[in-house]
N, C-alpha and C positions, 0 to 999 in steps of 0.2 A: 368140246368134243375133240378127240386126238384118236387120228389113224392112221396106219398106213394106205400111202396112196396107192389108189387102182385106176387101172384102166379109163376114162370116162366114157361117157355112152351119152353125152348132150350136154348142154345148156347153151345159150345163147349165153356167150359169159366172156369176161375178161378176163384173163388169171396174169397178174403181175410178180412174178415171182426175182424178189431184187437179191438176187446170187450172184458174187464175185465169179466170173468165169474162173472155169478150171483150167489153166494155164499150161504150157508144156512145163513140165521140170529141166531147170538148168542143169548142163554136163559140163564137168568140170577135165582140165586137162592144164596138163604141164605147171601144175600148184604146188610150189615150194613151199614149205611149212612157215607161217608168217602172214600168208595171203590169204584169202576168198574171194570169190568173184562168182557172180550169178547173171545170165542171161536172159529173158523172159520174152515173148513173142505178146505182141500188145496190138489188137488182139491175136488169138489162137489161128484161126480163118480169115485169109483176105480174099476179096473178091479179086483176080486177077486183073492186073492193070490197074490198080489202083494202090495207094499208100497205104505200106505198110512199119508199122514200130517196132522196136527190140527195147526193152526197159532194162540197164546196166548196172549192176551193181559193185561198188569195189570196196573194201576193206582192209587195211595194212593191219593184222593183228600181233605185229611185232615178232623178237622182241626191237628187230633192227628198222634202222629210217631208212625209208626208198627218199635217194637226194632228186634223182626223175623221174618221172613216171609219166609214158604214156598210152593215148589206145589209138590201135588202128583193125583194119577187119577183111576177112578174104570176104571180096563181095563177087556173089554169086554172080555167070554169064547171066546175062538182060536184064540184071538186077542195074541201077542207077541211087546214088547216095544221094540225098537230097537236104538235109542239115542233121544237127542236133535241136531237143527243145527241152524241156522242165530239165534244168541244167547246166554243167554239172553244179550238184548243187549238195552242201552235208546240214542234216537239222535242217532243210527247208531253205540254206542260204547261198547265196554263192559261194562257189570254192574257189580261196584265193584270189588268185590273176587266170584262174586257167580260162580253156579256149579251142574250143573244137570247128576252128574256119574250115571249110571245105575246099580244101587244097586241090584243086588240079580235077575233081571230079572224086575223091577219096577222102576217107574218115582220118582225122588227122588231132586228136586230142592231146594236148599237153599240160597236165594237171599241175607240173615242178613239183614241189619238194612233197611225201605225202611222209608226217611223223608215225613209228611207231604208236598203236592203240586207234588212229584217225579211220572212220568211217562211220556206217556206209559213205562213197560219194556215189550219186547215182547221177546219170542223163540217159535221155531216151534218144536213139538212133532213128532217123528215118526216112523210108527208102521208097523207092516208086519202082513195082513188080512189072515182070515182063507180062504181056497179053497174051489171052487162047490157051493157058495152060491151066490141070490137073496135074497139082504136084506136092510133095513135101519136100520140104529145103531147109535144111541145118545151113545156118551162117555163124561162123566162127568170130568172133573177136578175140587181140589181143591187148594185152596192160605187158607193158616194156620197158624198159630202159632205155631206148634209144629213137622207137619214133618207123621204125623199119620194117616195111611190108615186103623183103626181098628173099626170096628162097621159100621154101618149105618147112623149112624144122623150125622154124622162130626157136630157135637155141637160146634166147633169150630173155624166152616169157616169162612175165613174173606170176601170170595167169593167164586162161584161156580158156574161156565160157563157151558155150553152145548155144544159140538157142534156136530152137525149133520152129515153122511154121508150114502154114497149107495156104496154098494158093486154088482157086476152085473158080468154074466157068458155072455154076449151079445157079441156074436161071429163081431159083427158090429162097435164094439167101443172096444178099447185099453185105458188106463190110469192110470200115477201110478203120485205119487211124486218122485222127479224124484233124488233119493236118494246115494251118496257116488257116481257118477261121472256115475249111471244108465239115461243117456239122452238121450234115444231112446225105441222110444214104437210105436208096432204097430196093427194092427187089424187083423183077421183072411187072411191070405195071401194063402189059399189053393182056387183057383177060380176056379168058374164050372156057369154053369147056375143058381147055385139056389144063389152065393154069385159071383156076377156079376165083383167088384170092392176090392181093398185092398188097405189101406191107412196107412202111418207110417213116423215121423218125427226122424231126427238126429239132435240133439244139441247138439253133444259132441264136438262141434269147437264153440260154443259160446264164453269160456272161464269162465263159471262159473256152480256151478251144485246146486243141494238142490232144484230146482221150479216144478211146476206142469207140467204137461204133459198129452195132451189130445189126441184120431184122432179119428174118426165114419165115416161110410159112411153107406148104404144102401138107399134103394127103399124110405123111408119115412122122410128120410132126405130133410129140403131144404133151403135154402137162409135166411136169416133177415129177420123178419116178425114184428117186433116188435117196427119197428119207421119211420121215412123214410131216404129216398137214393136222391143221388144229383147223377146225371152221371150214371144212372143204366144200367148195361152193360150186365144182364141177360140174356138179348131176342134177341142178336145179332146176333147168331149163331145157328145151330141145337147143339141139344145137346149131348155128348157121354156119354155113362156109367153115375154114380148116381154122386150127390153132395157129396164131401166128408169136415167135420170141423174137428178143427185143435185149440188145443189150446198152447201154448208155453208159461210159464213163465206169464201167467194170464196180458197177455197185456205188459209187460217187452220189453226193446228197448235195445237190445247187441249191442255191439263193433262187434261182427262178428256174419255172419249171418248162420241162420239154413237150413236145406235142407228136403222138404219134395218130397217123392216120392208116386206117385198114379199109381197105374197097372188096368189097364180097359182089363177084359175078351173079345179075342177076338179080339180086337180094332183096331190090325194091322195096316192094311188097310183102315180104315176110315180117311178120311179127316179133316186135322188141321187147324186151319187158327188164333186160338189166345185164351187167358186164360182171361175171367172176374174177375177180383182183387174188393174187396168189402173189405171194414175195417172202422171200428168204429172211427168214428173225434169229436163227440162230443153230447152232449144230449142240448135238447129244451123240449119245455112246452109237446110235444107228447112223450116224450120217445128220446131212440136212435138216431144218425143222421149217418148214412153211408155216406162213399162215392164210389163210383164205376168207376173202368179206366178197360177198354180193353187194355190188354198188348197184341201184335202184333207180329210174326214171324219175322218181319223185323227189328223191333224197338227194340224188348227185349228179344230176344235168348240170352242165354247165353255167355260170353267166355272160353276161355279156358286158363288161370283158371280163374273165375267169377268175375268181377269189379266193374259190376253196380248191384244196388239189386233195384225190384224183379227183376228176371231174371225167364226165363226157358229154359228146352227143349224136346223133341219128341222121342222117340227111339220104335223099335221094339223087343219085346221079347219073339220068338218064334210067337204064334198066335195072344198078345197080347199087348197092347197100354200100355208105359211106361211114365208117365209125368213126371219130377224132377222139381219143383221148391225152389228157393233158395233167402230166406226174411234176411233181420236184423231188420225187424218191426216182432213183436210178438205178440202175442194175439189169438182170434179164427179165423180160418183159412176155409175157403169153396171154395171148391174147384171143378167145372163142367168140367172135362174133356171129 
């Protein structure tokens, strides 16, 4: 069965929908014909006060050899550099001798010699966001010749990427880069009537750290809307408490799997009978293509200790509805308890 998605109107359901987040697009500036360079905010939303990445990318497309090359970056007021990490690295490997030590409190990369044709070299930047703010903030970096963060014009870029991010105090949504082995992040966990549901993922048995990390839930939250679903398992059930998504490692497939837990105010007592899984398989001429399985009480409880993934299970906690589930597929995660 294949449709477009609508609206839902219930299920008690899980919907896993594992999609590459939608990224800002890199702005490119002061690019001599030879170069490319691409910026990317890793992820899109951070929770304020918390680590945020920039993912960089560099390319000398000739036909001439850059004999230095380096990067540095205007960093935003209250913004704080905090290292480099997967990086710089070309094919997966180290580049060179290079070396991006954190100089004086400032991003300070020195790649040396890059030959015409060599790239991408990519490293990820990252930074610890100022507190109590709603904002969007362009951070510039530059690829140079010389190493120099002085003046305004960088008259000497050999490129200069943009990239984009949101910084947000939204009691409904949790998210950092998930930085120096920080692989757990969650959303406001105080529940009452006016914040219904609490969502939070653990990756710290994955076996790798440095990626993004997402979870939101709330009243306005809902399902894929943006392409269609084969197997749509939305409308199977009544529905408990809100949609919760879930992003992990920006669509990444671990050796072991993650566990996310969802607390539905209240929930107790309400009646379980199974979790709608939804995840991203592939794009066509519309957009998107989901898929959607009903995982079942009978079929996909968990064990003890867990074997098959996804798995879940059901607990009471005090007045309120506890869901665990536990993926080693990654990506955004929605979740209809």
């Amino acid at each position: 069965m294949r449709r477009r998605i609508a609206r839902i109107s219930g299920s008690l359901a899980v919907a896993v929908a594992l999609a590459a987040s939608t990224l800002t697009s890199p702005t490119f500036g002061a690019l001599p014909s030879g170069a490319s360079a691409s910026a990317t905010a890793t992820p899109l939303t951070v929770s304020s006060g918390d680590y945020a990445g920039f993912l960089l990318s560099f390319t000398n497309n000739g036909p001439s050899n850059i004999s230095s090359l380096f990067l540095v970056a205007d960093t935003p007021a209250g913004w704080q550099f905090v290292n480099t990490v997967n990086g710089p690295f070309l094919n997966g490997q180290p580049y060179g001798t290079s070396s991006c030590p954190n100089t004086g409190g400032s991003l300070l990369c020195n790649f040396g010699a890059v030959p015409a044709g060599t790239g991408p070299i990519t490293v990820t930047v990252v930074y610890r966001t100022p507190t109590g703010v709603n904002t969007t903030t362009n951070v510039t970096f530059h690829y140079n010749s010389t190493g120099s963060t002085s003046g305004k014009s960088h008259g000497n870029d050999i490129a200069a990427p943009e990239g984009q991010i949101t910084l947000t105090t939204d009691k409904n949504f949790g998210g950092r880069f998930g930085y120096n082995n920080n692989n757990t992040i969650t959303d406001n966990t105080n529940l009452s009537k006016t914040n219904k549901q609490s969502t939070g993922v653990d990756a710290s048995g994955v076996g790798q750290t440095n990626f993004e990390l997402t979870v939101q839930d709330g009243p306005t939250l809902l399902p894929p809307t943006d392409g269609t679903i084969s197997g749509d398992c939305s409308g199977q059930a009544t529905q408990l408490g809100e949609w919760s998504a879930l992003d992990v490692g920006n669509n990444t497939t671990f050796s072991n799997p993650f566990r996310a837990t969802i607390v539905v105010y209240q929930g107790a007592n309400d009646p379980v009978t199974g979790l709608c899984w939804i995840r991203q398989t592939g794009t066509d001429q519309n957009g998107p293509v989901y898929t959607g399985q009903l995982l079942t009480v009978a079929a996909n409880t968990c064990n003890d200790p867990p074997t098959n993934f996804p798995c879940f299970t059901f607990s009471k906690v005090g007045p309120n509805l506890q869901v665990v589930f536990i993926s080693n597929h990654n990506g955004v995660l929605h979740l209809s308890p």
